[in-house]
N, C-alpha and C positions, 0 to 999 in steps of 0.2 A: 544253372545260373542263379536260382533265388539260393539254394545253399550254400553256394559260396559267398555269396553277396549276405545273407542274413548274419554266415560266419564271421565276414570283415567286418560286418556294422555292429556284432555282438563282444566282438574283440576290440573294436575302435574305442567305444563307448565303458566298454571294462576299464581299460589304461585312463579312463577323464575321469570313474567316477567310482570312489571308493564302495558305496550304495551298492553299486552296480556291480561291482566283481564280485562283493559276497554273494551277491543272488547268482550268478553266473558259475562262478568258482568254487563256492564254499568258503568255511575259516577254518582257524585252527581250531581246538580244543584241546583242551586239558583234560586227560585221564587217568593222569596217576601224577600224584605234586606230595611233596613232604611226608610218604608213607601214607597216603589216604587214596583211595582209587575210585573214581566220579563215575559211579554207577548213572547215572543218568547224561552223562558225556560220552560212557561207552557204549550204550543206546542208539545216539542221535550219530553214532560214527558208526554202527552196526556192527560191533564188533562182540561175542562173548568174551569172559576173561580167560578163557582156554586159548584166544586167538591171539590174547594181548600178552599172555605169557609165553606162546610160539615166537611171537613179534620180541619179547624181551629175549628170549634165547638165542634167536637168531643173530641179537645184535650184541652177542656177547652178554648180556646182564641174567643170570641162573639165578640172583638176589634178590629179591628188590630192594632189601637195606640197601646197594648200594647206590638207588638212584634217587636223585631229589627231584626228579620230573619226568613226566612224558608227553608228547604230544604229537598228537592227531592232525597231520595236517592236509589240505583240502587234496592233493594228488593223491592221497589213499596209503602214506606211508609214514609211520611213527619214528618224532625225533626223539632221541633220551640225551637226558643232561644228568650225566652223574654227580656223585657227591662229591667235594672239593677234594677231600682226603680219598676216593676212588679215581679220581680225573688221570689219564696215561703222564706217565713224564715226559717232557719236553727237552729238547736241544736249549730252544730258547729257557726254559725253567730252571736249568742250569746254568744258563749261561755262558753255551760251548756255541761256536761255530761250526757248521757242518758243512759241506759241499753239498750239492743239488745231487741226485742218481740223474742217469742219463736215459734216452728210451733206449729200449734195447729191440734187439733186430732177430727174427727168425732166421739160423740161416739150413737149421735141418729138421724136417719136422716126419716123423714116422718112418726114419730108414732116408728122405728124399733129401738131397742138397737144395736147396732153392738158390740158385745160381745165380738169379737176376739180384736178388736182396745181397749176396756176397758181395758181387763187382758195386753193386749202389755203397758200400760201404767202403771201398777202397781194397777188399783182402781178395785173394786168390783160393782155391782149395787145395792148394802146397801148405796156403798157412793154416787153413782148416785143419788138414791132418797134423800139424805139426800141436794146433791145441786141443785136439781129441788125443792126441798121445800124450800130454803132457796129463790129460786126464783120466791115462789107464784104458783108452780105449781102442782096439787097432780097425777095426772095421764101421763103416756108414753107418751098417746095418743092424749093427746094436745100438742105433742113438734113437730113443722118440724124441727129443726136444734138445736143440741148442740151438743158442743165442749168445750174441755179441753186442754193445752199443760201441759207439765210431771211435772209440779210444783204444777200446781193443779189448776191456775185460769181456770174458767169456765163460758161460759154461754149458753143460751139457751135461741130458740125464739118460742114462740107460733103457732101454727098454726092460719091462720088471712084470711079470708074470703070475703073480705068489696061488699057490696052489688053496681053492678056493675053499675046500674042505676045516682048511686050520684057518682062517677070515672069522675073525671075532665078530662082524659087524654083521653075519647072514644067519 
């Protein structure tokens, strides 16, 4: 009871009082801004720069030319803000209209139909084989993954094996 109780009153008092969530929360910081990297930011966030460079590669950035920031923020996870001329291109940046993706639906997973996700989407597994066949494929049993969202695209990936000896990555 007191730890739940000191948690809601630690929480209450965080949301009223800026003071109080730093000490509570943490802040950000800054550890890498305009090609310079804040050794004493990377410190106080407890990170070496061998971690900070895992952390850049994991998020896509192998450069650092191309980023113009990084930050450390109090949940334990680095945001990066690339450089203008590195920034991904946009629909909007263009200036095109795009349709939304829709979620998409399990409906075989490992060889299995999942039957209950089929009927929640309206299809039968008549129309199932008819779009494993339209994708080369005649048997359940060769499928690990397919999916549909409620319009009706679909696909489905084979089951794939590759013989572990010629695997570049072992």
């Amino acid at each position: 009871i007191i730890y739940a109780l000191s948690t809601f009153v630690i929480s209450y008092i965080s949301t009223k009082s800026i003071f109080l969530r730093r000490i509570f929360g943490g802040r950000s910081l800054i550890i890498f801004y305009d090609g310079n990297i804040y050794r004493s930011n990377l410190k106080k966030a407890k990170l070496d720069v061998d971690e900070f460079l895992i952390q850049c590669r994991e998020a896509g950035y192998f450069d650092l030319s191309k980023l113009k920031a990084a930050v450390f923020e109090p949940n334990g996870r680095i945001s990066f803000l690339p450089k203008g001329n590195e920034q991904p291109l946009t629909a909007t940046a263009m200036n095109m209209v795009v349709s939304d993706d829709e979620i998409k639906f399990n409906l075989i997973i490992d060889g299995t139909i999942l039957n209950d996700t089929l009927s929640l989407i309206g299809k039968d597994e008549k129309w199932l084989m008819k779009k494993l066949k339209e994708k080369n494929i005649s048997k359940v049993d060769d499928v690990f993954l397919a999916y549909s969202d409620l319009y009706g695209k679909f696909d489905a990936f084979r089951r794939f094996e590759p013989d572990s000896k010629h695997d570049v990555l072992l």
